[in-house]
N, CA, C and O of each residue as an XYZ file, in Angstrom:
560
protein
N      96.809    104.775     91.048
C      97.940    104.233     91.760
C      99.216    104.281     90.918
O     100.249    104.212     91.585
N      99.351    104.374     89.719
C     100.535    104.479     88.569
C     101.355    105.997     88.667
O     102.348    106.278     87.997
N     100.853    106.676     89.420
C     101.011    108.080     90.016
C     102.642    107.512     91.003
O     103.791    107.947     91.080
N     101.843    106.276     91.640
C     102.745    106.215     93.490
C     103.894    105.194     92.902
O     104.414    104.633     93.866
N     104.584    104.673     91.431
C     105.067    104.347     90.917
C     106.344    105.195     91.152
O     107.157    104.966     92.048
N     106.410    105.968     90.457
C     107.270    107.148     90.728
C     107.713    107.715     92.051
O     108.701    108.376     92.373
N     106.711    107.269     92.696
C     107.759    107.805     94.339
C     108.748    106.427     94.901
O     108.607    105.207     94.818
N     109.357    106.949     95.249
C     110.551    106.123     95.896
C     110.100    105.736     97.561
O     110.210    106.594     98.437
N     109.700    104.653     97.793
C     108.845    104.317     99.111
C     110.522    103.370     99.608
O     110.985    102.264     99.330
N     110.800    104.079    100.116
C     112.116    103.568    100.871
C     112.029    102.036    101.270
O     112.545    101.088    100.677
N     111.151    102.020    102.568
C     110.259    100.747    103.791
C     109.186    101.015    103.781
O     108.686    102.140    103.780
N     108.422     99.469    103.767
C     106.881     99.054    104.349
C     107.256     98.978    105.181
O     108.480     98.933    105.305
N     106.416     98.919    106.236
C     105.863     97.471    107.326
C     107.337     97.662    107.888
O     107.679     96.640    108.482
N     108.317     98.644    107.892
C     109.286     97.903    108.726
C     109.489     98.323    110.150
O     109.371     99.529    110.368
N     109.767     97.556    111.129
C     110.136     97.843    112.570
C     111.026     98.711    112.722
O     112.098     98.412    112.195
N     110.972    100.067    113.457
C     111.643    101.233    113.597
C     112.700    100.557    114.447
O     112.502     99.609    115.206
N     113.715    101.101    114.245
C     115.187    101.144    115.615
C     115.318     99.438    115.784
O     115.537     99.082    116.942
N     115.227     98.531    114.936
C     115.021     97.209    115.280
C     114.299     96.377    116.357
O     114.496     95.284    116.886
N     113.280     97.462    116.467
C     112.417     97.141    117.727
C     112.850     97.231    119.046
O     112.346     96.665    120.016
N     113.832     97.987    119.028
C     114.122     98.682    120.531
C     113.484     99.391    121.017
O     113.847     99.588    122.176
N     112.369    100.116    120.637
C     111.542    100.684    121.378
C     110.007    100.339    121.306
O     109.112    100.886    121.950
N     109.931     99.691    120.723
C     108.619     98.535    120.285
C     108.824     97.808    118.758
O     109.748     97.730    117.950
N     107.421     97.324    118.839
C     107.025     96.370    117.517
C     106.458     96.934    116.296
O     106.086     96.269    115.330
N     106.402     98.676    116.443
C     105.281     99.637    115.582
C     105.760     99.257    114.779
O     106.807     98.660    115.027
N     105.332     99.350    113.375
C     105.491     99.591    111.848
C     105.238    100.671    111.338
O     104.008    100.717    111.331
N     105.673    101.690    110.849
C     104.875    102.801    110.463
C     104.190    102.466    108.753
O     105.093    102.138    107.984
N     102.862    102.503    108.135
C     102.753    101.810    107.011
C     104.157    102.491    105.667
O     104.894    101.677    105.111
N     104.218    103.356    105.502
C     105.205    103.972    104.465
C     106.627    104.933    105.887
O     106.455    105.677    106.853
N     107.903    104.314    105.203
C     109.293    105.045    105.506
C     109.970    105.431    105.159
O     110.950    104.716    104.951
N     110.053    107.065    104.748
C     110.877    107.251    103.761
C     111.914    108.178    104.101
O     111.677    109.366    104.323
N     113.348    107.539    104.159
C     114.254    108.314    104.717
C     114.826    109.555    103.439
O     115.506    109.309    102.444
N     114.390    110.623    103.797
C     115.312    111.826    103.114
C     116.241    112.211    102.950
O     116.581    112.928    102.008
N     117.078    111.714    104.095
C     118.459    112.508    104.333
C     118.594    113.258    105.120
O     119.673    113.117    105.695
N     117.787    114.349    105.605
C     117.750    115.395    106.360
C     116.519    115.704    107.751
O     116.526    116.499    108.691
N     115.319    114.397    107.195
C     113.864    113.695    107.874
C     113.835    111.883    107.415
O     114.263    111.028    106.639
N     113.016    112.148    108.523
C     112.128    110.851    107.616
C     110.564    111.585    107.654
O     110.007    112.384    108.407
N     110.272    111.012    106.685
C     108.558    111.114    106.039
C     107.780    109.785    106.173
O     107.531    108.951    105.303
N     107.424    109.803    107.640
C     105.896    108.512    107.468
C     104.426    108.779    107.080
O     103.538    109.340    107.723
N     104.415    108.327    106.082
C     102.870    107.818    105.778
C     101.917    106.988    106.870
O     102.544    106.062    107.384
N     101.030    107.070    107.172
C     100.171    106.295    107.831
C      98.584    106.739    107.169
O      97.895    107.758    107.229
N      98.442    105.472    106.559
C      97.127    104.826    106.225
C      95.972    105.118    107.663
O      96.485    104.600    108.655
N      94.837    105.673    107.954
C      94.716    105.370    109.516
C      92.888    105.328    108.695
O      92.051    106.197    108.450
N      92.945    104.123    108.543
C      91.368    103.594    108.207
C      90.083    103.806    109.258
O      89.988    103.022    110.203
N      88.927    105.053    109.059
C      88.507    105.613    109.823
C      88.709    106.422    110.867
O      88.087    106.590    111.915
N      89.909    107.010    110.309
C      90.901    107.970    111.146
C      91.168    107.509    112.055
O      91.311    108.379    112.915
N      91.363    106.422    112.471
C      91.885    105.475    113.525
C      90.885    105.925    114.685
O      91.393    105.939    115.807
N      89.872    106.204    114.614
C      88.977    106.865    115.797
C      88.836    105.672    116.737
O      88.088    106.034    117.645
N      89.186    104.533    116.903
C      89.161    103.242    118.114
C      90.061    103.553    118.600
O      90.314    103.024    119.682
N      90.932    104.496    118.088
C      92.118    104.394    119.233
C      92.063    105.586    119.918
O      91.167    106.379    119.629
N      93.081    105.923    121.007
C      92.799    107.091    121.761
C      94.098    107.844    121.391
O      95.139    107.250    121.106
N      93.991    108.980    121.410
C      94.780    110.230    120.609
C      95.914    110.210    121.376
O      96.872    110.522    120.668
N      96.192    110.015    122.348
C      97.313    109.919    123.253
C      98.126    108.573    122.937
O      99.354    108.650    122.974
N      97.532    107.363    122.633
C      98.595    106.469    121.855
C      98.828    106.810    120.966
O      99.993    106.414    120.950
N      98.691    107.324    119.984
C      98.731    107.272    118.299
C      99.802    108.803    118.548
O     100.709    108.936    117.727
N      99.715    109.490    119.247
C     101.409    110.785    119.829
C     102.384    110.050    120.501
O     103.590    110.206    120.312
N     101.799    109.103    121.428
C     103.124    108.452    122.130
C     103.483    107.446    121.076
O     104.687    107.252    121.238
N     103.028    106.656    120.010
C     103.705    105.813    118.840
C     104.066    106.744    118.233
O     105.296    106.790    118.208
N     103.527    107.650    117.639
C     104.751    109.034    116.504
C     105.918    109.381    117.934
O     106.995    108.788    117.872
N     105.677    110.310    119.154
C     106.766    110.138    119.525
C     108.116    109.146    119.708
O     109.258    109.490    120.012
N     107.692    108.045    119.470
C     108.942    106.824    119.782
C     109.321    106.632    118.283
O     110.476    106.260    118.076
N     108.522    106.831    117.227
C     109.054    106.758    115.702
C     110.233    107.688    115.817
O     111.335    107.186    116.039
N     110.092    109.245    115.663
C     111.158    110.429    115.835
C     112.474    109.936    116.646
O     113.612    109.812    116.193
N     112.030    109.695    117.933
C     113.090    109.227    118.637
C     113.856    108.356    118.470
O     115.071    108.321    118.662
N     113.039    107.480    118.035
C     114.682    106.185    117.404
C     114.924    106.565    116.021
O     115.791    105.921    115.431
N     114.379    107.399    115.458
C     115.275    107.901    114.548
C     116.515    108.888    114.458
O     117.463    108.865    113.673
N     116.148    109.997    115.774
C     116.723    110.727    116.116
C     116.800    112.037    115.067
O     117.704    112.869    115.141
N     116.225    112.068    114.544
C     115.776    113.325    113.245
C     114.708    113.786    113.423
O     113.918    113.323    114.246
N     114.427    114.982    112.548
C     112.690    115.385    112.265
C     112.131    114.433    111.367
O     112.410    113.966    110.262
N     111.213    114.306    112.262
C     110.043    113.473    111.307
C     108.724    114.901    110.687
O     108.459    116.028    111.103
N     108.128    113.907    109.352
C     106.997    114.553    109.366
C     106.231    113.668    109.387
O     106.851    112.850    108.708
N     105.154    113.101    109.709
C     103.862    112.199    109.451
C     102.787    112.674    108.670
O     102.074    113.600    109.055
N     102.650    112.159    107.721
C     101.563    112.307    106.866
C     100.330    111.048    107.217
O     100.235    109.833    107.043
N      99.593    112.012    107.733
C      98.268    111.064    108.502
C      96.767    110.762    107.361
O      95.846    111.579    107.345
N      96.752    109.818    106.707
C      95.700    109.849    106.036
C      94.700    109.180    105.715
O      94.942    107.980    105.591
N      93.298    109.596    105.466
C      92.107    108.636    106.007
C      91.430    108.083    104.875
O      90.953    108.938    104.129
N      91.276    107.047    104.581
C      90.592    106.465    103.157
C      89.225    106.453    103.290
O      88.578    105.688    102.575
N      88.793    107.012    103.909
C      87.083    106.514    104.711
C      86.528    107.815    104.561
O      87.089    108.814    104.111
N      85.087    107.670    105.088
C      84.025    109.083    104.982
C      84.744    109.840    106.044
O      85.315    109.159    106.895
N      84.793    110.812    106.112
C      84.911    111.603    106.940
C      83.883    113.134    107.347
O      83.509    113.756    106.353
N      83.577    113.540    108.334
C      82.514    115.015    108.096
C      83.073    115.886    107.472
O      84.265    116.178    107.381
N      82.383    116.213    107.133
C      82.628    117.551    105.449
C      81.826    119.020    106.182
O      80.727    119.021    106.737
N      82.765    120.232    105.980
C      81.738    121.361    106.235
C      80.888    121.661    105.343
O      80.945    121.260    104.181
N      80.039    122.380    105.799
C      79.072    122.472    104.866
C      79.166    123.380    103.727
O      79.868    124.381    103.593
N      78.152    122.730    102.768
C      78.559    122.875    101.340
C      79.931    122.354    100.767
O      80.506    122.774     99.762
N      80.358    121.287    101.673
C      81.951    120.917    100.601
C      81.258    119.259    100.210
O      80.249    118.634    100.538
N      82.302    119.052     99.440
C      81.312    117.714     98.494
C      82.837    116.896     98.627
O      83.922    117.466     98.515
N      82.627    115.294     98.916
C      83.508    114.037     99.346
C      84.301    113.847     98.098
O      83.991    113.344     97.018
N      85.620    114.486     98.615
C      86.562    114.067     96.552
C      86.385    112.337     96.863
O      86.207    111.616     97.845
N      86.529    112.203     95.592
C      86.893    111.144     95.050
C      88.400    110.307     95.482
O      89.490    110.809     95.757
N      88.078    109.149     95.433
C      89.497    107.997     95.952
C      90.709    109.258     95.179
O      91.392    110.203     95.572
N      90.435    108.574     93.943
C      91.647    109.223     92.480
C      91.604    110.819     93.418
O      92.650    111.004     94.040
N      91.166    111.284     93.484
C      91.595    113.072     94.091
C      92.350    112.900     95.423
O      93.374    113.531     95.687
N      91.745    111.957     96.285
C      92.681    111.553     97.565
C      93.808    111.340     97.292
O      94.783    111.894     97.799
N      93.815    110.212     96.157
C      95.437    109.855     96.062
C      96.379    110.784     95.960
O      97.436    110.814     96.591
N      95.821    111.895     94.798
C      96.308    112.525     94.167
C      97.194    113.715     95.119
O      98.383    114.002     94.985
N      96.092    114.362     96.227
C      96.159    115.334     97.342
C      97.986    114.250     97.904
O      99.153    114.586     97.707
N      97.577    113.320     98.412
C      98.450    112.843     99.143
C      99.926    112.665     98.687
O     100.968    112.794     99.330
N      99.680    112.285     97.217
C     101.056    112.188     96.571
C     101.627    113.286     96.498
O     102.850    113.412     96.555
N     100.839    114.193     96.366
C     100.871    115.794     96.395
C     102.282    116.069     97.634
O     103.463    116.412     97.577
N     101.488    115.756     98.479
C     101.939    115.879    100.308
C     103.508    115.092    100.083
O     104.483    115.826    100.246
N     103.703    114.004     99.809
C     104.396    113.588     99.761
C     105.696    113.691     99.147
O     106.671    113.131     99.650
N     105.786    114.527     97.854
C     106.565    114.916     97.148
C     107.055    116.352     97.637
O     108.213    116.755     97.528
N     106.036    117.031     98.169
C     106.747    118.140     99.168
C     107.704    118.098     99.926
O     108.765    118.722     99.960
N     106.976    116.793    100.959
C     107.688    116.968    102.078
C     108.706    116.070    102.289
O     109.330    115.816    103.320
N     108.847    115.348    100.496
C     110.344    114.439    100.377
C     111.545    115.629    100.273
O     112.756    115.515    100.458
N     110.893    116.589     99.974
C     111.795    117.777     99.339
C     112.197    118.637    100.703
O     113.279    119.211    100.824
N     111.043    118.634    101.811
C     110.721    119.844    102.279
C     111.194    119.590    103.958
O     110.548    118.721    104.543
N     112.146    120.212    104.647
C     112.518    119.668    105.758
C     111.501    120.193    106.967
O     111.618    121.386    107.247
N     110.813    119.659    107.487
C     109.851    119.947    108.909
C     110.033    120.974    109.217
O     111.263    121.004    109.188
N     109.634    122.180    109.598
C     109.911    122.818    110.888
C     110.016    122.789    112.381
O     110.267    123.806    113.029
N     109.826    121.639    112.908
C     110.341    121.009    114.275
C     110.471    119.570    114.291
O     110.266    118.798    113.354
N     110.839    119.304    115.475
C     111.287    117.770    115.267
C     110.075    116.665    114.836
O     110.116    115.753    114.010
N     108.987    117.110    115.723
C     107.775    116.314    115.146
C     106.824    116.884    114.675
O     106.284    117.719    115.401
N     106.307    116.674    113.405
C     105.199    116.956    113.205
C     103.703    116.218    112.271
O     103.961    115.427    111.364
N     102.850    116.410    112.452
C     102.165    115.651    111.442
C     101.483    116.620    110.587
O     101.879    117.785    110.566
N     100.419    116.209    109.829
C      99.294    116.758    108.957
C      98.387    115.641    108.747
O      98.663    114.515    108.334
N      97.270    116.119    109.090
C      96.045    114.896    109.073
C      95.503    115.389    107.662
O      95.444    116.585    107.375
N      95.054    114.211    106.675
C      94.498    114.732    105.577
C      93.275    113.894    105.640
O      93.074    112.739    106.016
N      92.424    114.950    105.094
C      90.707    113.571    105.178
C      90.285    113.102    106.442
O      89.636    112.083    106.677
N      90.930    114.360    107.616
C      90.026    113.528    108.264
C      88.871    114.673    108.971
O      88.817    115.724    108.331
N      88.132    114.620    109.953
C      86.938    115.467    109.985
C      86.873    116.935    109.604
O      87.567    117.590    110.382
N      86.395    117.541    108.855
C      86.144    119.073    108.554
C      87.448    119.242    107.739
O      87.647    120.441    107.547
N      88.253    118.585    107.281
C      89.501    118.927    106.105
C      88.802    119.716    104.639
O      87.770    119.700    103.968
N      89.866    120.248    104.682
C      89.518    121.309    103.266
C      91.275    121.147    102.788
O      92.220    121.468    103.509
N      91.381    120.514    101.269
C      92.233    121.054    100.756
C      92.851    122.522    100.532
O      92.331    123.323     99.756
N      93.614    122.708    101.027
C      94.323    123.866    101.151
C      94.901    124.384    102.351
O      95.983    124.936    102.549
N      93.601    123.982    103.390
C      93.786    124.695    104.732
C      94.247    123.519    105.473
O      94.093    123.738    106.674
N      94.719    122.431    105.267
C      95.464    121.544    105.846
C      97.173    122.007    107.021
O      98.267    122.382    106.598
N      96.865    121.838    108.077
C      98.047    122.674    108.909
C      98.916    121.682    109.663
O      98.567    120.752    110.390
N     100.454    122.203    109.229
C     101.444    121.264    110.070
C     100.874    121.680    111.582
O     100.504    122.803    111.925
N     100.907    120.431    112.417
C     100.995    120.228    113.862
C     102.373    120.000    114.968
O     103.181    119.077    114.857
N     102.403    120.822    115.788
C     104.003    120.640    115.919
C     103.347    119.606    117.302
O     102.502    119.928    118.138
N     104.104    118.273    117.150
C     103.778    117.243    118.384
C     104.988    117.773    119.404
O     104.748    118.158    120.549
N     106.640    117.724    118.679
C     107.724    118.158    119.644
C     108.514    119.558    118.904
O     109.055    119.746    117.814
N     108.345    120.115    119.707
C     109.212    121.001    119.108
C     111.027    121.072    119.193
O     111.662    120.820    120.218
N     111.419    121.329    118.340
C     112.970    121.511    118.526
C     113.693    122.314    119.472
O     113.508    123.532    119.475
N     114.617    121.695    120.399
C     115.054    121.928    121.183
C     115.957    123.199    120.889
O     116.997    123.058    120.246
N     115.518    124.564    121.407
C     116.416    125.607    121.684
C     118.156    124.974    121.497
O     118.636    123.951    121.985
N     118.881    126.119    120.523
C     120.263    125.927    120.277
C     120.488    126.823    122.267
O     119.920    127.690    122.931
N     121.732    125.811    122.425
C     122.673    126.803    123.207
C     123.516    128.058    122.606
O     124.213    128.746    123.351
């Protein structure tokens, strides 16, 4: 954790748009300048919830921000492994993620929304792929 020292975690826990469009929190907010970068913790890959809330809460994050977001989605828990790959370690998780994070403090989205799920079913470091939730609206 003396690693996540060094990153600049903007907001916890804080209410997007002053809660004009709900009560969400996203767990980590980190405004760039050019994005914001949310972290989300999602303990057992949030599998109780249904995949269609957890896009319509990232969609209303983006939107009251009115920027590209990226979401960095990540799972502290077992997750299925393909075969022959072996469960890194917490310390290697962290590590992957801080990884993620320092990129994409640097690194501006390629559309307005997007995420990357890390750790969660069949993940392989490396082959981890941005997801475009919205794409950017055609210039006139």
């Amino acid at each position: 954790m003396d690693a996540f020292k060094r990153v600049r975690l903007a907001k916890q826990h804080m209410v997007v748009d002053g809660g004009a469009c709900g009560l969400e929190r996203p767990d980590f907010y980190i405004d760039c300048g050019t994005h914001i970068l949310i972290i989300e913790v999602d303990e057992h890959q949030h599998s109780e919830r249904a995949c269609e809330c957890e896009q319509t809460r990232m969609v209303k994050y983006s939107q009251s921000n009115g920027m590209r977001t990226m979401f960095l989605r990540w799972n502290p828990d077992k997750y299925k492994l393909r075969k022959g790959q072996q469960m890194d370690t917490t310390a290697r998780r962290l590590d992957v993620l801080l990884e993620y994070i320092k990129h994409y403090q640097k690194t501006t989205p390629p559309d307005f929304l997007n995420v990357i799920y890390l750790y969660f079913d069949d993940f392989v470091y490396g082959d981890a792929k941005v997801e475009t939730i919205l794409a950017m609206e055609p210039s006139s």
